[in-house]
N, C-alpha and C positions, 0 to 999 in steps of 0.2 A: 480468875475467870475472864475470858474475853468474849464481851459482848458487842453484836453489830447490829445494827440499825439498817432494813436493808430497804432500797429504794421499790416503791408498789411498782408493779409492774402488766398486773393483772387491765385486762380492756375489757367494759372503760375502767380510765385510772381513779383511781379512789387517792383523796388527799389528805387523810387521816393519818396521825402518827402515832407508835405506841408509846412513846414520852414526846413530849415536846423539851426546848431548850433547856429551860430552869431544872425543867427536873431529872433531865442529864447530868448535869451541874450538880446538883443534889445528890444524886446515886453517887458521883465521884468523888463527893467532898464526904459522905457519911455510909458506904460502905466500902470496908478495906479490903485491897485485892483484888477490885474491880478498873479493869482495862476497856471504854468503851469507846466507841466510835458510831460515825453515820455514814452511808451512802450516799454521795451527792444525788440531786433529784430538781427537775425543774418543776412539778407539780404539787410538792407539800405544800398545804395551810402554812410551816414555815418554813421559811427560807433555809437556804445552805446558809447564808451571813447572819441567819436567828441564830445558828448553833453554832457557828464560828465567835460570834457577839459574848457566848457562851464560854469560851475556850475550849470547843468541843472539836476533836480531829475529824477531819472529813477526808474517807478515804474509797476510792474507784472498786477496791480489790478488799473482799471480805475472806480470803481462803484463811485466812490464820486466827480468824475467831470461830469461839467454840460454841455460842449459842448466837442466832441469829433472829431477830424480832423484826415480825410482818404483822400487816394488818387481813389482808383479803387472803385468795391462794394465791400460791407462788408460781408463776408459768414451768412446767417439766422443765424448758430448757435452762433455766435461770437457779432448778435448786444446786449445788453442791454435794456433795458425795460426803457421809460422815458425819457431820452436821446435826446438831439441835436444832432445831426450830420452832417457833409460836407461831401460828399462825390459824385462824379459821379457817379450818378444812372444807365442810360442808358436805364431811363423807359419812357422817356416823346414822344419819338414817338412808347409808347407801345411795343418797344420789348419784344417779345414774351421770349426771356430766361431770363428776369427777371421780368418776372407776379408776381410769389411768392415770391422775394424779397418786391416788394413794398406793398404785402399783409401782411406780416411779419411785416411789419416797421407798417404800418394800425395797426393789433394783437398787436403790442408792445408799441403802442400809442407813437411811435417815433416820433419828429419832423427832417423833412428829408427837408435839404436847400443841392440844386443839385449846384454846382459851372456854371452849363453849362447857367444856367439859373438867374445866380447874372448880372442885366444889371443896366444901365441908364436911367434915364428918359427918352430917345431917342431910347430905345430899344440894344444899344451898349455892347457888352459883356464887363464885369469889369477885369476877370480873365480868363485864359486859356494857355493848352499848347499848341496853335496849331501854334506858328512857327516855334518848335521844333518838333512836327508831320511830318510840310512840311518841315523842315531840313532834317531830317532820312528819309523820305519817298523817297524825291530826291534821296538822297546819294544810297538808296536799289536799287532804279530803275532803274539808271548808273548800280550798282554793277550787277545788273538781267539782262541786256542787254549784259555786260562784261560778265557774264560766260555760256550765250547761245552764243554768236554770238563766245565765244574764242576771242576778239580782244586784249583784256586790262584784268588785274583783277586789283578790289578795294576791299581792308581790309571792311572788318564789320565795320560799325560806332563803333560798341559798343563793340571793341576791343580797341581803341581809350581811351584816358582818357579822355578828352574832346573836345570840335570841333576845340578850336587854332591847334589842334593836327592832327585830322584829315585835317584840313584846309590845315597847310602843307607836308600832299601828294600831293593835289590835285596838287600842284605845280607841280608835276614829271607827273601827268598823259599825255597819249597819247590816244587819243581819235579819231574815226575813223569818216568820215562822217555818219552822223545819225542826225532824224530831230525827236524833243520832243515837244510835245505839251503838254503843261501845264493849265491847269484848273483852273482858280478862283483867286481872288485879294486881299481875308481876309487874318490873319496870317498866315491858312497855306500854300495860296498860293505865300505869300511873302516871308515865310520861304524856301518855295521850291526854289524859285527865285532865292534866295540869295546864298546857295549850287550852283545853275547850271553857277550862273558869277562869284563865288568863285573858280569852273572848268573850268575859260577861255571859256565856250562855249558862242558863238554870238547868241546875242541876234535879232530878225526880227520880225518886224509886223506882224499879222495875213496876210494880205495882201503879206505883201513879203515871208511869208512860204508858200501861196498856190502856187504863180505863181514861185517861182525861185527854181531852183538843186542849193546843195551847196556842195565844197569837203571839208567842213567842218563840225562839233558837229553844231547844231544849232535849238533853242529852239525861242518858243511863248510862248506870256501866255496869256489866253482870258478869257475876260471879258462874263457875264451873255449874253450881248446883242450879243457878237460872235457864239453863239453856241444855241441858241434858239431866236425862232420866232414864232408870236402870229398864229394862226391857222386860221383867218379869213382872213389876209392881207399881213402878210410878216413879218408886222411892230414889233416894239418895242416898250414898256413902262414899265421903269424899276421898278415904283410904283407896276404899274396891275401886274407884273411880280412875283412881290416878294406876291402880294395879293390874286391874283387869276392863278397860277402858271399851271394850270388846262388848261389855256386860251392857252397857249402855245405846241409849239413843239419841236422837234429836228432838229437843223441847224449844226448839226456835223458831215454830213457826208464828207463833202472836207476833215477833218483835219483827220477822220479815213481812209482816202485814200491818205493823202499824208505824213504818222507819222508813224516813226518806232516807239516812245515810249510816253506813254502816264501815264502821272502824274494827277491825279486827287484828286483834293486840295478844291471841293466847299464844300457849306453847302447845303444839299439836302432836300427839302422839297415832302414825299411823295405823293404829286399831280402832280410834277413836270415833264417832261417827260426823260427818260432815255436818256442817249447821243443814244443811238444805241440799236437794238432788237437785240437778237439771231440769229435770220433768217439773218439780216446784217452783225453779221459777219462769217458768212455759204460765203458769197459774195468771189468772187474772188479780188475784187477792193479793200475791208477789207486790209487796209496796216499792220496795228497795229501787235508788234511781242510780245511785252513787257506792263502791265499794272501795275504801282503803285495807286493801289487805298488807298490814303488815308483816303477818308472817309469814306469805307470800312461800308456801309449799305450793309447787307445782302440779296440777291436776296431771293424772287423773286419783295420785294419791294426795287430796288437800281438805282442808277444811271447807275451802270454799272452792267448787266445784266450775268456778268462770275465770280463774287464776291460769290461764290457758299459757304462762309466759311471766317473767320477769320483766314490768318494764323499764326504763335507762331514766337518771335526773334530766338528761335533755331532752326527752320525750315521755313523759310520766306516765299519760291516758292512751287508755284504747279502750275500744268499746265492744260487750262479750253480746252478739246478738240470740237473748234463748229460744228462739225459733227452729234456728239453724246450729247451733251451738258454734259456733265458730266466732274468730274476730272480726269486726267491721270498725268504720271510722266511729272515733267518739263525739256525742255529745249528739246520736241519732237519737229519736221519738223513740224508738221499738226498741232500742237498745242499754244496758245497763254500764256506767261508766265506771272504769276497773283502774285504782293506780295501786300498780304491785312494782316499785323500786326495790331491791334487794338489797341495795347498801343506801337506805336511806341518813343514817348519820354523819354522810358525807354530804350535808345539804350545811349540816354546822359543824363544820371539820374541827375549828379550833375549841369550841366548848365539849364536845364528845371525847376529843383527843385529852384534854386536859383533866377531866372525870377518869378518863380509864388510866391511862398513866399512874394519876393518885392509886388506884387503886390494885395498879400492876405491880407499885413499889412498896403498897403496906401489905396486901396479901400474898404475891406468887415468891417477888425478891426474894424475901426470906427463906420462903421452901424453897427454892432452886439451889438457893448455897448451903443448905444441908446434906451430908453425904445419903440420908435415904429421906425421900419425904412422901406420904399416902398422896398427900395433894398431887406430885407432881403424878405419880404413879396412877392415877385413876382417871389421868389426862393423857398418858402414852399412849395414842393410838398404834404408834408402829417404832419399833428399835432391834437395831441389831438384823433387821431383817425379816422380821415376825410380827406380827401383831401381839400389843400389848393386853396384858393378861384380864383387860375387862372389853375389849373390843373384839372376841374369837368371835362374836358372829357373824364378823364383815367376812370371813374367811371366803364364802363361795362369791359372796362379791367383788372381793379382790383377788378371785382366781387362784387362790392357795388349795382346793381343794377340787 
């Protein structure tokens, strides 16, 4: 099998790679029959001379490899015709800015395996960046609180070489009383976790963040069942929840009333109910000053309904004014400060790059070199020209019907 490593191309560029050097080096040296190369690039976390360093081939022209590995999407004019490919599509709840991507890859008779969608027989994601999403996400949301409110400033992650680095500043931080509530228990929400007791801030039960004042930093994190309840009774079921997500409402209003900042770390299924309307936070009670959305769906189908836009690592904040519902500049009085990055793990290119690799080479590797694997097959979004046999409902959104 010939595998290629293909230069990101996507604006802005993202510098993340699906293996770094070593563990090119390592696929080569321990599995047989493996032909692999890299796309020269002047934007990776590593160098073309890291994987030269390597013995690793670098080559301009990828047409004679059979599986191609990317990080973000691939711009239409840069796929290849015929082609495997990995990469993060961003199509499977139909995003509307990449209709004509995945129509492209259809046209090009690409087979298109989304990493978001490589699981387990249990439904378990295999590979992902998202505890390094909720790492940077945290870290931006401190930093967007710190230079609206003036109390504290904290460096860019992604000034940082990597997080042992960032890790110790957080040491010196001085952090003012302020109450975080944090969203969701997956990776990103545990990556987030991990940044807010890496900053010394105390941690409190949903229950002890509504009822107590603290003159301390101090964060929650809530689970599905904290912040939604089923529409007929109050109750919960985490099963129905996750199945009929429809059945449900929003149980978020105490914590947007008693939270200066708000991290949002879940996985959003659009049936699902928004933490909060618009009209809510028009509300005078609306505490909320600061939002980090990291999973950053875009309104008007989102979790968080002021998510008006993706923003860029060289321009993080904007500010969602609920008046008007529109955006104005951040870090206004009347306005709620919004950082919604969409490739936040490109803030620590080389420790996110280096996590996902491990884990592209102990779980996907394997299935990819079997002649049939479930894995890969519940990840085919598109081959042969068709949609793969668990993605038929993109059909009218890919214009097949």
């Amino acid at each position: 099998m010939k595998i290629g490593i293909i230069r990101e191309g996507k604006t802005p560029p993202d510098s993340r790679v699906p293996l770094i050097p070593e563990q090119c080096a390592y696929v080569l040296a321990n599995f047989k029959g493996i032909d692999l190369c890299v796309q020269p690039s002047p934007i990776r976390c590593y160098s073309d001379d890291a994987y030269r360093h390597q013995n690793i081939a670098l080559r301009a022209d990828l047409r004679d490899r059979d599986v191609l590995l990317g990080v973000k999407e691939v711009p239409i004019g840069e796929l290849i015709p015929g082609k495997t490919y990995f990469f993060f599509s961003h199509t499977i709840k139909e995003q509307s800015y990449n209709r004509e991507l995945l129509r492209a890859v259809l046209d090009k008779n690409i087979r298109l395996i989304d990493y978001e969608v490589l699981t387990d027989d249990k439904g378990r994601r295999l590979i992902a960046f998202g505890k390094f999403a909720g790492m940077v996400g945290a870290h931006n949301g401190i930093m967007a609180y710190g230079a609206r409110t003036g109390a504290f400033e904290l460096p860019r992650m992604k000034d940082f070489l990597d997080y042992a680095e960032a890790r110790g500043t957080y040491r010196q931080l001085q952090l003012p009383p302020m109450k975080i509530v944090l969203t969701g228990t997956g990776r990103v929400g545990n990556g987030a976790a991990l940044v807010l007791r890496d900053m010394g801030i105390r941690e409190a039960s949903p229950k002890e963040f509504l009822q107590q004042e603290y003159d301390e930093a101090v964060f929650t994190q809530l689970r599905c069942e904290d912040y939604a309840r089923r529409r007929s009774d109050g109750g919960f079921d985490k099963n129905e929840f996750y199945t009929y997500p429809e059945r449900y409402e929003s149980a978020f209003e105490p914590f947007a009333a008693s939270s200066d900042l708000m991290i949002n770390g879940i996985y959003w299924d659009n049936k699902a109910p928004a933490f909060f309307t618009r009209e809510e936070m028009k509300a005078p009670a609306f505490r909320i000053k600061v939002i980090a959305d990291v999973t950053c769906d875009i309104a008007p189908v989102s979790s968080i309904p002021a998510t008006l836009r993706a923003s860029t690592i060289a321009d993080p904040i904007f500010g969602y004014d609920p008046v008007t519902g529109g955006e104005t500049a951040a870090h206004q009085p009347q306005a709620i400060d919004m950082m919604t990055v969409d490739n936040l793990p490109n803030e620590l290119p080389r420790d996110a790059s280096k996590a996902f690799g491990k884990q592209f080479i102990e779980h996907i590797l394997p299935e990819l070199l079997k002649e049939h694997s479930p894995v890969i097959e519940r990840a085919t979004i598109a081959e042969n020209g068709q949609l793969g046999p668990h993605f038929q409902y993109l059909k009218a959104y890919a214009g097949l019907e």
